[in-house]
Each structure stands twice: as structure tokens, then as C-alpha cells.
N, C-alpha and C positions, 0 to 999 in steps of 0.2 A: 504494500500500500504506500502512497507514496506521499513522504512526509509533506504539510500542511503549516506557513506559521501560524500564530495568534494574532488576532486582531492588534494586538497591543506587547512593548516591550514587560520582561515582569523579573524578579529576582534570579527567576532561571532562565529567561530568553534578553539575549538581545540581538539589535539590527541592527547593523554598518553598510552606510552608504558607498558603491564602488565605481559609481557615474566617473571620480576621480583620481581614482587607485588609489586606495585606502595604503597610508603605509604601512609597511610592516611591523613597525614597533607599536603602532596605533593598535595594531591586530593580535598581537603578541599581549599588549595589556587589557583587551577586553577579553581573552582568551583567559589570562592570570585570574582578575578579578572575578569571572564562573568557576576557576578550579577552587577558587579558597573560601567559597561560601558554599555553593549547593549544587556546583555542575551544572550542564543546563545544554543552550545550545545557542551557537551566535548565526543568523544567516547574514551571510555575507553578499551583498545587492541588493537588500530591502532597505528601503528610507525610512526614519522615525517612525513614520506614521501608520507601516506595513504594506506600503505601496512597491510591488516586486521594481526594480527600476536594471537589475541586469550586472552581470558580472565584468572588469574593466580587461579586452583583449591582453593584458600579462598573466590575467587571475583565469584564463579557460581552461588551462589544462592545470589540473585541481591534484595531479599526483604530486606535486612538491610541495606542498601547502602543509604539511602532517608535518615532512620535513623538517621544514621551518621554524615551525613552533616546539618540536621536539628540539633544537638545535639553539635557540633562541631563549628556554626555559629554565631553571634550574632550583632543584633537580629536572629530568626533564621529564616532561609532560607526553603522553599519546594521544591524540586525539584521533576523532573518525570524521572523513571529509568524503560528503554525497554531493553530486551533481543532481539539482532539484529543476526539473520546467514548470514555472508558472505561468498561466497564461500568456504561454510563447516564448518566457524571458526565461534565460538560465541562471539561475541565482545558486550558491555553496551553502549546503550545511553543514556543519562544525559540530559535532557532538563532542562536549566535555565531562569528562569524568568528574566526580568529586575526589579531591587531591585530601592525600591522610596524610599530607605534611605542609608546610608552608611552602608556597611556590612562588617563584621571585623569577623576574626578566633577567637577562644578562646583565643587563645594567644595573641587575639588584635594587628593583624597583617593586614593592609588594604591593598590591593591590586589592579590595576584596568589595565586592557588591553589598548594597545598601539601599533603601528606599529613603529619596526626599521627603522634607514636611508634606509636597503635595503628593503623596504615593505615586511616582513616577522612580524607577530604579536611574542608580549612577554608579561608577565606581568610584573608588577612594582609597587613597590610601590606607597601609593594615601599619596603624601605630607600634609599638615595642610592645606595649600592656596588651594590646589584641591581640598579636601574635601569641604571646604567655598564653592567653585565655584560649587563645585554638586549641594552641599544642598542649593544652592539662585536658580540653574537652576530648580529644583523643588519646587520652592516657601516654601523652611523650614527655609529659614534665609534670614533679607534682608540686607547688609553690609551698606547699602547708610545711614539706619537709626543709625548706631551706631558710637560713637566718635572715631576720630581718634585719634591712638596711638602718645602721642608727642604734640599732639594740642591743642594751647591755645586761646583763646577769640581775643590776638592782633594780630594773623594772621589771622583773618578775614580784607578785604580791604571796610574805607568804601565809596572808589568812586565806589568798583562794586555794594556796599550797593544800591550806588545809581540809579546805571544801571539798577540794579534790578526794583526800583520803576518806571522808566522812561518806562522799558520793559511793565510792567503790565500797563499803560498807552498807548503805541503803539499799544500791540496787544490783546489790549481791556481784559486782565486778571480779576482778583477776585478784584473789584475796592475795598471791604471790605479792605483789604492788606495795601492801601493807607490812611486808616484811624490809620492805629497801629502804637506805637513807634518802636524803634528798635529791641528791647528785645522781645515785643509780636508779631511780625511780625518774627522772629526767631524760637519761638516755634510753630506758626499758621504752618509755613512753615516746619517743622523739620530741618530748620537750628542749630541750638543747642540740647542739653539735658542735663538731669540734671543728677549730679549720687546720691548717695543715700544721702553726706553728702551735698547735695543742691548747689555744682558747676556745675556752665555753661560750657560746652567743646564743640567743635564744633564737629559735624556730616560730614561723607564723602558729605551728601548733601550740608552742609554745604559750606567744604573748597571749593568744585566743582561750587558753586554757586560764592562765592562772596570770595574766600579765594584769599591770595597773589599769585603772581606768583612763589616766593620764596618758600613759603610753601606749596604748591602744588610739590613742584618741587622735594622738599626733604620727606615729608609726603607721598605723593600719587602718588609713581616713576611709577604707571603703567597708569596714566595719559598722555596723551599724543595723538597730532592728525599732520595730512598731507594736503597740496592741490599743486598736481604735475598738471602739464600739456602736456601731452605728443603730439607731433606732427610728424606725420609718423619717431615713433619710437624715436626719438630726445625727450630731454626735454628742456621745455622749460621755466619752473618755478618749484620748488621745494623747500617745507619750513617746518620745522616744528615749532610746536609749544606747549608751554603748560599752556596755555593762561584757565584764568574759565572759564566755559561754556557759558555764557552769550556773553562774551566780543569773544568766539572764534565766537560765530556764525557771530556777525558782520564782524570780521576777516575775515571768511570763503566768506561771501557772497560778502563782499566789494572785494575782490581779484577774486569772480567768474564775478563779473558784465561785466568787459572788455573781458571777452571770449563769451556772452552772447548776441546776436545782437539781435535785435526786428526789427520787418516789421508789417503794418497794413494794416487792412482789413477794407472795407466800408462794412456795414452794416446798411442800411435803412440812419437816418442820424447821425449814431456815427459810430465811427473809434475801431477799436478791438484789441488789441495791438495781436502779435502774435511772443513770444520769441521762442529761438533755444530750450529752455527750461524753463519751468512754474516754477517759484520763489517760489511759493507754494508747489510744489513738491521738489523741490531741499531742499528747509527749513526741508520740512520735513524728508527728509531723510536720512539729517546729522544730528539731533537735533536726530532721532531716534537711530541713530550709536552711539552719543556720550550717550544719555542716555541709553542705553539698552545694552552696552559694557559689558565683562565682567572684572572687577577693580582687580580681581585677577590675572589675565594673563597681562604678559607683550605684549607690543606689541600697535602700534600705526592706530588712526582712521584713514583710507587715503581717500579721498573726489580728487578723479583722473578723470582728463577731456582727453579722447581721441579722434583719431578724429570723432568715429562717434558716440559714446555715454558719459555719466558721469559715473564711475564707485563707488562706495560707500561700504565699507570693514570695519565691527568691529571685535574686538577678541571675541571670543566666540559665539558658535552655538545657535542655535533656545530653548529657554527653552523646557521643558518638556510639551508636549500637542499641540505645532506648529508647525506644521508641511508646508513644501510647497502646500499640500494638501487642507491646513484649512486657509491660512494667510486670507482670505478676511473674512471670516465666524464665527471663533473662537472667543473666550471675551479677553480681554485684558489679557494679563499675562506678566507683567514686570517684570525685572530679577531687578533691582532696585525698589520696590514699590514708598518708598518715596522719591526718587530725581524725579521719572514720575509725582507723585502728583504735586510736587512743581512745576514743570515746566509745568504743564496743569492749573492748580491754577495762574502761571505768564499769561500762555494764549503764551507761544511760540508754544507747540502744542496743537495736539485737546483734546477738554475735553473730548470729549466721548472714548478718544481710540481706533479711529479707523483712526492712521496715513496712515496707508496701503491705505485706501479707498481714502485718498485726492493725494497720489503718484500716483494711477493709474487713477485717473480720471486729474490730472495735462498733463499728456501722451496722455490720449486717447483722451479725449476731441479737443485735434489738428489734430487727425490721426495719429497719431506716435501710433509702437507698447508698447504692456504691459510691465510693467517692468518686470526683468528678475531675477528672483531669482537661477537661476537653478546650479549657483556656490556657495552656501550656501552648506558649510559642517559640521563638529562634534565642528572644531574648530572655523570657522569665518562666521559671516554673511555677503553675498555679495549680493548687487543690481545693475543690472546696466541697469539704465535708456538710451533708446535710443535718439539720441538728430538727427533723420533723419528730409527730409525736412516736412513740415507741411502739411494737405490737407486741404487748404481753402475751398472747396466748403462743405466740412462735419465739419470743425469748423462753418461754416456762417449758416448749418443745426442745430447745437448743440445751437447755441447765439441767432437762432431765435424761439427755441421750447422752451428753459429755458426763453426767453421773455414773449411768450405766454402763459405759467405756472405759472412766475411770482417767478420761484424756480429753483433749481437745478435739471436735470435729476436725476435721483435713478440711483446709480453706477451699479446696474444690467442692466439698459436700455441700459447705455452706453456702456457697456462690450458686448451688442446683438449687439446694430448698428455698431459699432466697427467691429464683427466679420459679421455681413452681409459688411462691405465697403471691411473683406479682403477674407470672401470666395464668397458671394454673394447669397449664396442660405444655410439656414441651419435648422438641425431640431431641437426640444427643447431638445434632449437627448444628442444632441451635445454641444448645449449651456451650457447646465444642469456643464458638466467639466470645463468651464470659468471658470462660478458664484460660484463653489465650492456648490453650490446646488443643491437638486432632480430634477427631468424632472419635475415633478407639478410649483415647483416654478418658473422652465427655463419658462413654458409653460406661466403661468400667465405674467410674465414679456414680453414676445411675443403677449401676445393676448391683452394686453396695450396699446403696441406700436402698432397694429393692428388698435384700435380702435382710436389712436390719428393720423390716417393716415400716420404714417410712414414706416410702414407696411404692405404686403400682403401678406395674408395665402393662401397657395394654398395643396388641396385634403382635406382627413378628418381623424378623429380619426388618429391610434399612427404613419399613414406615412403625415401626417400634413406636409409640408415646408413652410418658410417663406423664402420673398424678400422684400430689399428695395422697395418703393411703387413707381409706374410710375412717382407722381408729386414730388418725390424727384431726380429720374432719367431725369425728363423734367428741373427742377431748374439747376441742372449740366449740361443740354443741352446736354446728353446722351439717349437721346430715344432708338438709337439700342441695348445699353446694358441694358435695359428695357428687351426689345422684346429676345433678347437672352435667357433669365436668366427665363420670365416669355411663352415666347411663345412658345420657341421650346421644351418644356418640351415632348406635348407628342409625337411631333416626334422621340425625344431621346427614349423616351422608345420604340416604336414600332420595330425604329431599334434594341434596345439591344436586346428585347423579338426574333426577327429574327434573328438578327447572332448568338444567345444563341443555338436557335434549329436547326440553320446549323451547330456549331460546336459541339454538343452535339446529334445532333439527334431526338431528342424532349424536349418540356421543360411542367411541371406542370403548376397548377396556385400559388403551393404554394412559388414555384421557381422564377414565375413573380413578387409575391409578395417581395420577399425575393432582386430580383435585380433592383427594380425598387422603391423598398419603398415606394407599394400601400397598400391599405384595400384590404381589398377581395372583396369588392364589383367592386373598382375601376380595380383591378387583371382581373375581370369577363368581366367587357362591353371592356376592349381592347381584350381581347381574344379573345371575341365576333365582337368583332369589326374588327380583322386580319382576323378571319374565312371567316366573311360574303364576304373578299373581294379575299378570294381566297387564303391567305397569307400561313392560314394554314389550316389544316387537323385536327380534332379532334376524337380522335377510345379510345371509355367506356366513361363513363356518371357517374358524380360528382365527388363525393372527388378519383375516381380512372382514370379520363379523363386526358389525356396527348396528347400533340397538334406535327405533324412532320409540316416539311416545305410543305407548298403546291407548288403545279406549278409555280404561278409568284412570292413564295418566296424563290424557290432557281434562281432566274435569278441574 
């Protein structure tokens, strides 16, 4: 098929006019500036506007063009060069790769695409501090472990020294940690380093950990966090701060407590606490904004309560490989390595790296939906947690299966039952997009909860559905939505198969199959089953049989 541009230039496309032979170093830098943002594709003969205007007689024969820019790049670059006819005119397309390094012209001139105030793309220069920010969002440098510029041994504080220790005692951290002096609890941690002539300086983990306020303030200007409160539009608390990280979380949480109301749940004979929002999830989610920020960019954490969610904002987009796609699924990729070490080694969050998984089972685990990644862009990472009312009768299901286990459900269980409390009926291929998993995995995880009676499968092979199971619809004292969801199924379809071949005229089996999400087997005995009763008509026999409306199914 033959590529097409867009009406308009955009962060991945742009146009270069060749009416006057574009030079080459002009081509070579709008070439640079798509490797080191997002790739993309330059056509080369289109005018601003997308008006094809034609490639200049040096630029026709397109085999040495790849050349060039591999030759003129550094490191070098590959690129892919097609010969495109638009409406008559022969214009080049230039496919670029997204480059997993910094890429500079020979003249060692960096570049990186960007949108103007009026959202129209440019390029521009990639400053020193950007560059940094590339190369840690691609795991080639990590700033957290290297001394800061300025910093001496006495601007470390040592009552957050001691915060520190007291942390790793709260939240049950590396108790090893509690056994070392100052100095070797410094380097376990990467709080300090040494430089060649055997001086201590402190590390961004470092100041971020246990450094002054003062020195934080003047050292590490892009430090920096928020907790607003906003109430239909009004604020109503608003502060910032730039407080070490230890001592902000405190901060943070001690100031969210009074927004935060709890109610309980009887449960057999313990009481369940049930907040507006899970303190576990909250911790985590700001503990992951402040470490996984980007220290380059200026710009402040904000941890904002509105009214009907928590909203949570860092500078700096999703490292390279995470995607909204993958968040549940992927291995850990810290844009700080060792400030995350240090602070999963304290035991603030989880060791294994899988903050995400304790966010969204803090959410679902109540009935409230998943959290909400879906304003996470190039520049900032956004979460925002809903803080709706709770459903008691599926928390009192979730505290009394994790009883009976004796364990936590597997965040995949909970992401299933979760999505049967809000569609009610679904199948593994559906589930499969939750979990960020294939339909096998979706499947096993269904045929678990199947088997642990929480679950009813209904049909077989790939048009399988599952439902919540009757004696969780009886515990909620909903039997009719039982029978809804499990009974009238194949009513539903007998009608769809019928109004399908009234408005259609006839319908297949493989079309029953197709609207009704059976096997073919199950396709077959309702066919058979409309026939026998007069519903329908069937004229030719097997894979070429198509059914009209009989007599009492057009009444």
C-alpha cells in the first residue's frame, strides 16, 4: 500500500520543501531531531502545508540519501528511503527509527523535536540537562547515583539520619541497615561515594534521602512537591514543599489523613476498616512520583485531592519500554536505579517492584475502579486514583476468600472479579486487555476462580463466558441478577438469531456463531432447535445451509 502523508506536520512527521534543494545539513538535522524524540518520518518534497511540490533533479535517484545520513550522523543512524508518486509528483520518504542513544550531526549539533505554544512541531536544540534526562529515561545513566555538584558530607541532616533508621524499623526494611555505623550504612545504601582521591560527597540519593532542607533547596532546585485540595473547584489547602523524601512522605500522609474518612465492615467477628482511600495505595503512589520523577526537569510532585478522586503528577514521562500497555506486566525499570534500591532496601516500597500491582489492588479490592493512567504523557506521569463510594458486599467477598486462602488474591483474580462486579458477564479474551496478558493466561486465571466457586463458566471452547457464581449473587441477596446474567442467556440469543434473519433475510451458522459467541457445535443444536419449532426455514445442507424466518418467526 502505498504510503500517504498527513494532512499536517506533527511530533512524528515532518515536511521539507525541495523546489530548492534542501541542503544537506538542513536534512541531516531534521533527520537528528525525529531520531531523538519519537522517530517518525520526514517526506522530503512536501511544502509546510502538505502540498506534494516534487523532489529537486540531485535528490531523484534516492539510493544515496540512506548514505548520507548514515555518514553525516553520529553514532550513525539507518534510515529507510521510498520513492513515493503523488499525484504525479515524486516526492522521498525517510522512515526514522527511534534512536536509544543520543544522536548528534557531525558537526555535533543535537537536536530533538518539540511542539510550539501554538501546537505546531519544531526542532531544537537537546540542552546538557535533556540529554541527562534521555539517557536515564533509557537506563544509560543513573543521576540518583552520582555526587552532587556543591555537596559536602555537612549537608547531610543527621535527624533524617535518623528517620531513616526508625523508617526501616516501621516498614519492616533491610533490618541488616540497623546493624551498620553511619558511614557503612551510607555506602550499603548509595548514600555517599567516593571519588578517586578517597573523598566522601554525597549522592542525589543521598541529599534526597537524608540531606538539609537548605541544601536540597539550593543543590537540587528541581526538587520539589505539592498536596492541594480542591473542593468543587475552590481550594482548599495548598502547600508546597521541599522537604527529603522520607520526612515528605510523613508530610504528605499526615496532611492527607483528615481528608480520608474510614467506615467498617463486620465481617464474621472482626470489623474491616474500609477508607475513602487505601493508605497503601496512596503511599504508594506518591513514594513512586517522588522517586521515579525526572530530577532534571523542573517542575513540582503534586499529590491533589478532588472531589471524587486523588490525582498524582511527576515530571517526566514513562521510561523507555513502559508503556500504559505493559504497566502491570513489565520488570521494573527505574529512571533513578539507586534512590528505588535505597528506598525498597528502607522497605517504604515494595521490594519486588511491582508498586503498580499494590495501587491497583488498594482500588479494586473495595470496588472502586482501576486506576487511571490515561493522562500520562511524553512529559509527566499522571495517576488518578478514584476515591468513589466503596462496595461492601465485594470487599466482604475479597476478606473472606483471602481468609480462606490464608493469602492475598493474585492481582489477576482481582482485576477478573473486578471486571465481572462491572460488566457481569465476560470472556477470557476480554479479560486477556485488563491483565495486560494473553487469553491463555486470562483463561487460567478464570478457570481458578471457576474452580474456587467464585465463578461460572458457561458454553465451551473459544465462546466460553464466565459469571459471578449464584452463591456469591445469593450472599449479596441478588438472586434475580443471578438469573438475569446466567438464565436468560439463551433466550437472548434465540431472539438475536431471529431479529438477525428478519432484518437481514437469512442468517448462517457461521453468523450465529459470530453474534452470539457460540462453538459451532452450540451454533448447531439452537439452529436446530428454532427449526424444529417452526422459527425457521433451513434451504442446502452444511457449510452452504442458511436459515429464513419461518411462519411463527416472523409474527
Amino acid at each position: 500500500m502505498t504510503p500517504k502523508p498527513p494532512p499536517r506536520e506533527t511530533l512524528t512527521v515532518e515536511f521539507k520543501s525541495d523546489r530548492k534543494r534542501l541542503p544537506d545539513s538542513e536534512l541531516v538535522e531534521a533527520v537528528v531531531g525525529l531520531a531523538n524524540t519519537e522517530g517518525g518520518t520526514l517526506w522530503l518534497g512536501v511544502e509546510d502545508d502538505g502540498t506534494p511540490t516534487g523532489l529537486h533533479p540531485d535528490h531523484l535517484l534516492l539510493d544515496g540519501l540512506g548514505g548520507l545520513v548514515a555518514a553525516r550522523t553520529s553514532p550513525s543512524l539507518t534510515v529507510t528511503v521510498r520513492a513515493v508518486d503523488l499525484d504525479g509528483v515524486q516526492v522521498a520518504c525517510i522512515d526514522v527509527p527511534k534512536a536509544h542513544s543520543e544522536i548528534a550531526t557531525r558537526s555535533g549539533i543535537y537536536l530533538r523535536r518539540r511542539l510550539k505554544h501554538d501546537g505546531t512541531p519544531e526542532n531544537a536544540p537537546m540542552l546538557p540537562h535533556e540529554r541527562l534526562s534521555r539517557a536515564a529515561s533509557f537506563g544509560l545513566t543513573d543521576v540518583s547515583a552520582q555526587p552532587v555538584a556543591g555537596a559536602q558530607l555537612s549537608d547531610l541532616d543527621p535527624l533524617e539520619r535518623e528517620r531513616l533508621r526508625q523508617a526501616v524499623q516501621q516498614f519492616g526494611g533491610d533490618r541488616v541497615l540497623l546493624e551498620l555505623d553511619d558511614e557503612a550504612m551510607d555506602g550499603a545504601l548509595g548514600l555517599t561515594t567516593r571519588t578517586p582521591d578517597g573523598q566522601r560527597l554525597p549522592t542525589l540519593t543521598g541529599l534526597l534521602l537524608i540531606g538539609k532542607e537548605a541544601a536540597l533547596r539550593d543543590l537540587v532546585p528541581t526538587h520539589e512537591f505539592a498536596f492541594q485540595v480542591m473542593a468543587q473547584q475552590a481550594v482548599r489547602f495548598n502547600e508546597f514543599r521541599r522537604f527529603p523524601l522520607l520526612k515528605a512522605l510523613d508530610w504528605l500522609e499526615t496532611n492527607f489523613r483528615p481528608y480520608n474518612p474510614e467506615d467498617e465492615l463486620q465481617v464474621g467477628l472482626f470489623r474491616v476498616p474500609v477508607p475513602m482511600l487505601d493508605l497503601g495505595a496512596f503511599r504508594e503512589a506518591v513514594a513512586n512520583a517522588l522517586i521515579h520523577r525526572d530530577y532534571h526537569r523542573l517542575g513540582a510532585v503534586h499529590v491533589r485531592l478532588e472531589d471524587d478522586a486523588l490525582v498524582v503528577s511527576n515530571p517526566g514521562g514513562l521510561v523507555e519500554g513502559v508503556t500504559l500497555a505493559n504497566l502491570l506486566t513489565t520488570e521494573p525499570r527505574p529512571r533513578n536505579p539507586r534512590l528505588a534500591d535505597a528506598m525498597k532496601r528502607v522497605g517504604v516500597v515494595e521490594r519486588s517492584g511491582r508498586g503498580v500491582d499494590k495501587i491497583f489492588r488498594g482500588l479494586l479490592k473495595y470496588g472502586r475502579p482501576a486506576p487511571d493512567y490515561s493522562r500520562t504523557g511524553r512529559e509527566s506521569v499522571v495517576v488518578r486514583l478514584p476515591t468513589d463510594a466503596a462496595d461492601l458486599d465485594f470487599r466482604r467477598l475479597v476478606v473472606e476468600e483471602e481468609r480462606r486462602r490464608s493469602a492475598e488474591l493474585p492481582i489477576d483474580s482481582l482485576i477478573a472479579l473486578a471486571a465481572l462486579r462491572e460488566l457481569k458477564r465476560i470472556t477470557a479474551d476480554e479479560l486477556a486487555s485488563r491483565i495486560e496478558r494473553d487469553a491463555a493466561s486470562a483463561k487460567r486465571t478464570l478457570e481458578a476462580l471457576t474452580e474456587a466457586g467464585l465463578v461460572e463458566a458457561h458454553g465451551a471452547t473459544r465462546a466460553r463466558s464466565y459469571t459471578l457464581s449464584a452463591q456469591l449473587y445469593q450472599r449479596s441477596g441478588d438472586k434475580a441478577a443471578y438469573t438475569r446474567q446466567a438464565g436468560f442467556s439463551a433466550i437472548q440469543h434465540e431472539q438475536m438469531v431471529l431479529s438477525y434473519a428478519r432484518q437481514h433475510g437469512q442468517i448462517k451458522r457461521a453468523e450465529v456463531m459470530e453474534l452470539c459467541r457460540l462453538s459451532t457445535d452450540q451454533a448447531a443444536k439452537l439452529l436446530k432447535k428454532l427449526k424444529a419449532r417452526g422459527l425457521l426455514v433451513q434451504h442446502g445442507e452444511r457449510r452452504g445451509a442458511c436459515y429464513t424466518p419461518g411462519i411463527h418467526g416472523d409474527v
